[in-house]
N, C-alpha and C positions, 0 to 999 in steps of 0.2 A: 504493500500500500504506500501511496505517495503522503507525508506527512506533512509539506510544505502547505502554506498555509497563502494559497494564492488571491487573495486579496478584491485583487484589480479585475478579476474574475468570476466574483461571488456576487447573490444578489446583495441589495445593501440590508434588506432585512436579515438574511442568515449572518452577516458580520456582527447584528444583536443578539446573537445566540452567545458573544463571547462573556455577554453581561451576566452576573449572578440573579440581577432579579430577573431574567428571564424564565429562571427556573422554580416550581414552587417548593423548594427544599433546599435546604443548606448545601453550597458546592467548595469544594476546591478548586485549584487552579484549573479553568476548563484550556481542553484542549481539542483540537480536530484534526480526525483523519480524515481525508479526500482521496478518494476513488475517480475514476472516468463515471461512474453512475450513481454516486452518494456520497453526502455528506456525514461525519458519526461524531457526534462532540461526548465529551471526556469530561466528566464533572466531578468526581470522586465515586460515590458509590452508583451513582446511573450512569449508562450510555444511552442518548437516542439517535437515532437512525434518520437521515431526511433521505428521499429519492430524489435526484435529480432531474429536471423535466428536457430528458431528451429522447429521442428515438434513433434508435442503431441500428434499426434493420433487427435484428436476434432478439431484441428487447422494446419494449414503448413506455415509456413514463411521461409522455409529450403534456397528459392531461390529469389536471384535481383526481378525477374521478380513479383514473390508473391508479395512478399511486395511493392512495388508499386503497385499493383493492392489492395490489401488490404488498402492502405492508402487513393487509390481512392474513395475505397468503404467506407472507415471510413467517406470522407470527405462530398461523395455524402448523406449519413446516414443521417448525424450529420446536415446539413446544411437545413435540412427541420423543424428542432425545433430553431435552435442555429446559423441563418446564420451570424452573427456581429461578432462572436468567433472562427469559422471556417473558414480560410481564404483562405487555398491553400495546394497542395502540390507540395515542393520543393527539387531540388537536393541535396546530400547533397557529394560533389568531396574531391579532393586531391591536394591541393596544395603544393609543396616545402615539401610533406610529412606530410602535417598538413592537417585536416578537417577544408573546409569552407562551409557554409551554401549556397546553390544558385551557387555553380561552379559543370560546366561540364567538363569529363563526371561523370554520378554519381557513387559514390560506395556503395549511400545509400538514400533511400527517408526517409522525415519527411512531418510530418503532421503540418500543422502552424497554431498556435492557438492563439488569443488573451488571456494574462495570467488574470487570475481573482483572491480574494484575498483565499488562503482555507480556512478562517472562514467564506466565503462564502459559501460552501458546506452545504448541505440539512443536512446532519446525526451531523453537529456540530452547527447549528446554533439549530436544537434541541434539543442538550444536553445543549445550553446557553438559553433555551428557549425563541428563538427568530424565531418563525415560528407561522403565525397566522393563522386564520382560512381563513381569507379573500385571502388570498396568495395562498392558498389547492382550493379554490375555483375558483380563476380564471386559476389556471393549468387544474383543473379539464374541464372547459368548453372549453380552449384552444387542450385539448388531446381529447378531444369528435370530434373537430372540424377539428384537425390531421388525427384520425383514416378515417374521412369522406374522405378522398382526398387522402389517402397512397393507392397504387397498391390493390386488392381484388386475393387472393390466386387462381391459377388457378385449376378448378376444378377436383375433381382425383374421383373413385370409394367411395362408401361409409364406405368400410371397410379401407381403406389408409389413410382416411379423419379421422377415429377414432384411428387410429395406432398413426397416427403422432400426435395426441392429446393428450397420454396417454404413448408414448414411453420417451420423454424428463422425466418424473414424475418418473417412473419404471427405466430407467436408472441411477437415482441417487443410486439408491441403489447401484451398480455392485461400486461403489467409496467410500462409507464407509464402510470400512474394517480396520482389523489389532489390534494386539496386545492393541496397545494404547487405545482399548476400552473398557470399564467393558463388566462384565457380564448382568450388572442390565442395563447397557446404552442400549445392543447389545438387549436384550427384547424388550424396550422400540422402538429402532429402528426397529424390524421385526413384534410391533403391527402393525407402520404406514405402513410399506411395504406389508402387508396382508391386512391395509384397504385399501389403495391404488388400489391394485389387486382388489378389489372387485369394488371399485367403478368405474375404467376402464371400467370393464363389463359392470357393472349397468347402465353409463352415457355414453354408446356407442351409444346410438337412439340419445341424446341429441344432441354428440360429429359431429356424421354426421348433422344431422338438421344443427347446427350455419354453419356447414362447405357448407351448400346446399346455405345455405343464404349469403354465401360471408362475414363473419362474422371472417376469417380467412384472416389475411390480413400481410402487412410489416409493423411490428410495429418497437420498440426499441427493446426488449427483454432483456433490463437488468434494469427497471425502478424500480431500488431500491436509498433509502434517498440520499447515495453519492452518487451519479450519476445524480443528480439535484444542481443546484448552482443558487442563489438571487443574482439579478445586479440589481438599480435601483427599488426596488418594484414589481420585476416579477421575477418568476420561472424560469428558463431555465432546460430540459432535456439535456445531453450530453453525449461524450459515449455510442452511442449508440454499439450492439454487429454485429461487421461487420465481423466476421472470421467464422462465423456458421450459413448458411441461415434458418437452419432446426430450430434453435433457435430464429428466427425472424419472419418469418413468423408462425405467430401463431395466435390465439384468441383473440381478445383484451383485452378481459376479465382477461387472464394471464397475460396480459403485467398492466395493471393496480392492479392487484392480488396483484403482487411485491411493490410496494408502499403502498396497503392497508395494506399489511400484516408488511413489516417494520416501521410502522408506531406503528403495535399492539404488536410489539417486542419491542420496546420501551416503552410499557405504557402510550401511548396517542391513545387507540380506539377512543377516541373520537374526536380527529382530522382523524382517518380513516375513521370515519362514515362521518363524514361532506366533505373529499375527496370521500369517494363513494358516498355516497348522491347526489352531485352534479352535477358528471361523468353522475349518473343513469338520474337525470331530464334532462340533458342535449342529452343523447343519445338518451335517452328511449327504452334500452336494460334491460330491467328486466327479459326477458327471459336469461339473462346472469345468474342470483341469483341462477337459476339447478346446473350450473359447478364452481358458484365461490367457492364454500370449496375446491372443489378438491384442485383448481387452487393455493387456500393461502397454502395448507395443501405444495402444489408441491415448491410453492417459500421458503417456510420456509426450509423445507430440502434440497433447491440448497443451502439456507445459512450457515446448519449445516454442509453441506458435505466439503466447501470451509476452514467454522473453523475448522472440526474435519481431513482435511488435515495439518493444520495451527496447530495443537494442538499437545502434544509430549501424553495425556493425557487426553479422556474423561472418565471423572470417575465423581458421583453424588459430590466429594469431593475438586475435583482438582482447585487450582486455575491458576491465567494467563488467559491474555484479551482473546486468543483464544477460553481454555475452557470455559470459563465465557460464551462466546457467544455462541459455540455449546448448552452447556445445555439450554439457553435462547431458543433458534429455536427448540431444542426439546420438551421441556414442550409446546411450542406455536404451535407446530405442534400435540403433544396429548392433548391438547387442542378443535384445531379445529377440529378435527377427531368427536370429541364427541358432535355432536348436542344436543340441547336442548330439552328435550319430549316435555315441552307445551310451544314452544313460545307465545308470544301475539297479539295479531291482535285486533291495536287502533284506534274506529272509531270516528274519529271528528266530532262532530253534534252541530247545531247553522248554524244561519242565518249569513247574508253575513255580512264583517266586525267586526263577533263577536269576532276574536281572534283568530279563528281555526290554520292559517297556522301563525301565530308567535309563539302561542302555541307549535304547532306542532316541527315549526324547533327547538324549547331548547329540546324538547324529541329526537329528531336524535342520539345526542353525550351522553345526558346522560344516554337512556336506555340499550346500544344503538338501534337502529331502522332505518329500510329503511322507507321511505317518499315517498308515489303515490298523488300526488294532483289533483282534478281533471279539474283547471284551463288548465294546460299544457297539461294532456292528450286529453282533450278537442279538444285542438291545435291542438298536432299532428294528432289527428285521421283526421282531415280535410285539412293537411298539411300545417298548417301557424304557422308561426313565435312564441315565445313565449310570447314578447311584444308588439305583433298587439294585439289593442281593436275590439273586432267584434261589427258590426255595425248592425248585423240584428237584428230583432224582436225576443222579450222576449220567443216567441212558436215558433219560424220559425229556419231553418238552424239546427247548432251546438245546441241549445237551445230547440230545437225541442223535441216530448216526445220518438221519435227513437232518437237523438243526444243525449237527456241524457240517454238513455238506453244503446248505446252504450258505451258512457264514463262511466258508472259506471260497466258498464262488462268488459272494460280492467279494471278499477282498483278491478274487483273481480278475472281476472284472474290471473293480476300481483303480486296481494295479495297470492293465492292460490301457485304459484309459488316460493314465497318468503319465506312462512310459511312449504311449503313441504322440503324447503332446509335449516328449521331452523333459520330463521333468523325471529326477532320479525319484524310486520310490521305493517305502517299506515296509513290510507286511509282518505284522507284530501278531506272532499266534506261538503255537507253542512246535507244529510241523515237526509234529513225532509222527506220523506216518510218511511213509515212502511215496506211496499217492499222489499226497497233495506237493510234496517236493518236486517230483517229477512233472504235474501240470504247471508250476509255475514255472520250472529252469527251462520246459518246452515253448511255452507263450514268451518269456524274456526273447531267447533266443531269434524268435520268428521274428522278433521285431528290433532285431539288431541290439539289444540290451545285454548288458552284461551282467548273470547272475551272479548271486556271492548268500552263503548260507555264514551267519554270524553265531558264532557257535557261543551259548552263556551257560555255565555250570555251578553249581556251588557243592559243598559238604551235603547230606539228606540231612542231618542236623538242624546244618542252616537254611533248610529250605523249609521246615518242619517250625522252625522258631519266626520264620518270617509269616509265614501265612497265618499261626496264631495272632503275633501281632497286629497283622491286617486286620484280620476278624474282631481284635478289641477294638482298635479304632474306628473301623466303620467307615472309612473315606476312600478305601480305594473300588476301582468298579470291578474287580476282579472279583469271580465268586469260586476261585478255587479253596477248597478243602483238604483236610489231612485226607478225606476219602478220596477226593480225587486226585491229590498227588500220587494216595497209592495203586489208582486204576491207572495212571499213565504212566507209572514206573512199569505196567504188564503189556503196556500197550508201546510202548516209545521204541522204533525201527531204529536200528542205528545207519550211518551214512556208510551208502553201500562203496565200493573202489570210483562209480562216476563219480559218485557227490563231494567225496573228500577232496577232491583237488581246488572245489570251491568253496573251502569251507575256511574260515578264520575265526581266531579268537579273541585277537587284537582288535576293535574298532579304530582306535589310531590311524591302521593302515586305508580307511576309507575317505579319510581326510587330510592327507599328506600329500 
């Protein structure tokens, strides 16, 4: 945001906004950020919000009547992630020639906000690195839990359903243009635009598919680092984009895209992985992993297009914060364009308590790697909760040899899915049978991946003293038992002369 405070630009009433009596409450030192479409003054514990009356072609505020309807819809947005900070919207009149906040009639609506501090903001608290993983993780299960309750996109033909999927993505381009850009940049920008085109096509069965399933829904649409703020130990999303429906109603996958991806622009994949990671158990959209490259490839270039507006000068040379950032969302964008030939596909094998899924979660961030467990798949195939212990019999229900049949076929197709779209991945079960070894190192293979069997073991002791502990504490979603440790010690195949050659027990060596 531009914080300069342009004067000779403003009308002469908002330069009244800098007075205190304008406001009906006690202020501090007020201050204003200016945008190209709004005004947001800084008073101590309120912000409000003015729109400013112009029309950009993407957006209209040219009229009274817009912009209150816009700040309506800012307010109604916003208030479904941020309702403590979003307060109202109020008039904003004329009194004795001067602007007052709250007097009729109006000659202008604001949005009223409770103010918060900006080293609060998401993109600064991680350039002081002060954003944890635990923090990524509970936005992450609270937006899973968002997406479930926001409106489901009403249903259109299936070719409209793939338009409006792949028009946002392709329209970027028609906005970087001009002079100010090299030659070497204008290359680099028409590979992505050519990959782009292609994989429109390509991911048009997909595109329709999420959009059959209601998978298209009111998201935020602008879920990048600023645009999230820490109060108190929690997240809060804000801002959401209320002047362009066609930009909100979308995938959620895009909407979550934008965070992963500004997260991988910054040089912390590995807080990405662990915010996707978590989005993914929590949803259990892994059918999302087909469209998610597009989707980062899409958000990386709304970031380049916003700096390379913002820049006098994209050139491989130039500096200034703006170019600085263009070229960052470029390289990250020819980047993800370029999947990997063999990703890896990591099969955790060990008996219950051996270590698999702690194991597992430090390979998420460091390989990085998407995470199928088959604890939770478990769950959902049966539709319960993820911290309900099941109660039935060790062969009976979920546990059943159709219930594990089924569970280890969503985590072969999720895997399949996730290694088609290049992304390394790993399958968190216990693959004491030969079986299911064999159909996964078969499907790696077929698709150019490269298997690897992670071997975790421990003392029966310790495996014996771990699962009790579980069972007093109550927090993990595992429902193994001393009984069923001891049905899989009669059942556990060991790794016949193929499989040993891919087997390790070092994790280390998966991220070296």
């Amino acid at each position: 945001m531009d914080t300069k405070v342009q004067k000779h630009l403003q009308p002469r009433w908002i330069r009244g906004l800098f007075e205190a009596g304008a406001y009906p409450h006690p202020t501090g030192k007020i201050q204003l950020i200016e945008t190209h479409i709004s005004w947001v003054f800084l008073t101590g514990e309120y912000a409000y919000k003015i729109k400013k009356p112009v029309d950009l072609g993407f957006l209209d505020f040219s009229s009274l009547e817009r912009r209150k309807y816009f700040c309506e819809e800012e307010l109604r947005l916003n208030q479904r992630t941020s309702k403590d900070f979003y307060l109202g919207v109020v008039p904003v009149g004329m009194a004795d020639g001067r602007p007052l906040i709250g007097h009729q009639p109006a000659a202008e609506y604001a949005v009223r906000m409770r103010q918060f501090p900006p080293d609060a903001r998401l993109d600064r608290r991680l350039a002081a690195d002060q954003v944890s993983a635990a923090e990524l993780q509970q936005l992450a299960a609270r937006l899973a839990e968002f997406y479930q309750r926001v409106p489901v996109a009403a249903q259109t033909g299936p070719q409209m359903a793939a338009e409006r999927a792949s028009a946002p993505a392709l329209d970027n381009f028609g906005h970087i243009h001009g002079d100010h850009i090299s030659s070497a940049s204008r290359l680099r920008i028409d590979a992505v635009e050519s990959w782009t085109r292609s994989q429109a096509v390509e991911l048009k069965p997909a595109f329709e598919q999420r959009a059959a399933h209601g998978l298209v829904r009111e998201c935020h649409g602008d879920l990048h680092l600023a645009n999230l703020f820490a109060w108190q130990g929690r997240l809060y999303p804000y801002d959401c984009l209320e002047f362009n429906p066609d930009l909100r109603w979308i995938d959620q996958v895009s909407d979550i895209a934008f965070l992963v991806m500004d997260l991988m622009a910054r040089d912390r994949t590995d807080l990405a992985y662990i915010f996707l990671n978590t989005w993914l158990e929590e949803s259990g959209d892994y059918d999302g992993l087909a469209v998610l490259r597009f989707y980062l490839v899409y958000r990386s270039m709304v970031r380049l297009k916003v700096a390379a507006i913002q820049t006098r000068l994209l050139h491989e040379d130039a500096q200034g914060e703006h170019a600085i950032k263009a070229r960052l969302y470029l390289d990250l964008a020819r980047h993800l364009m370029d999947k990997p030939a063999h990703p890896r596909l990591v099969m955790m094998h060990g008996l219950s308590a051996s270590g698999k899924t702690r194991t597992s979660a430090g390979l998420v961030p460091a390989m990085p790697a998407i995470r199928i467990r088959s604890d939770l798949e478990r769950k959902r195939l049966h539709g319960l909760p993820r911290q309900l212990h099941l109660q039935s019999g060790i062969d009976t229900g979920p546990y059943s040899e159709a219930g594990t049949a089924a569970t280890y076929g969503a985590l072969l197709a999720h895997c399949e899915t996730g290694l088609k779209a290049g992304f390394n991945m790993i399958a968190d079960a216990t693959f004491g049978r030969r079986h299911w070894r064999s159909r996964f190192i078969g499907m790696a293979r077929e698709l150019g991946a490269d298997p690897v069997i992670l071997v975790c073991s421990a003392p029966l002791e310790t495996l014996k003293e771990r699962i009790r502990k579980r069972a007093a504490e109550g927090v993990d979603e595992s429902d193994a038992t001393l009984e069923v440790l001891e049905r899989q010690q009669t059942r556990f195949e060991p790794l016949d002369e193929d499989e040993r050659p891919l087997a390790i027990e070092d994790p280390g060596r998966l991220t070296s």
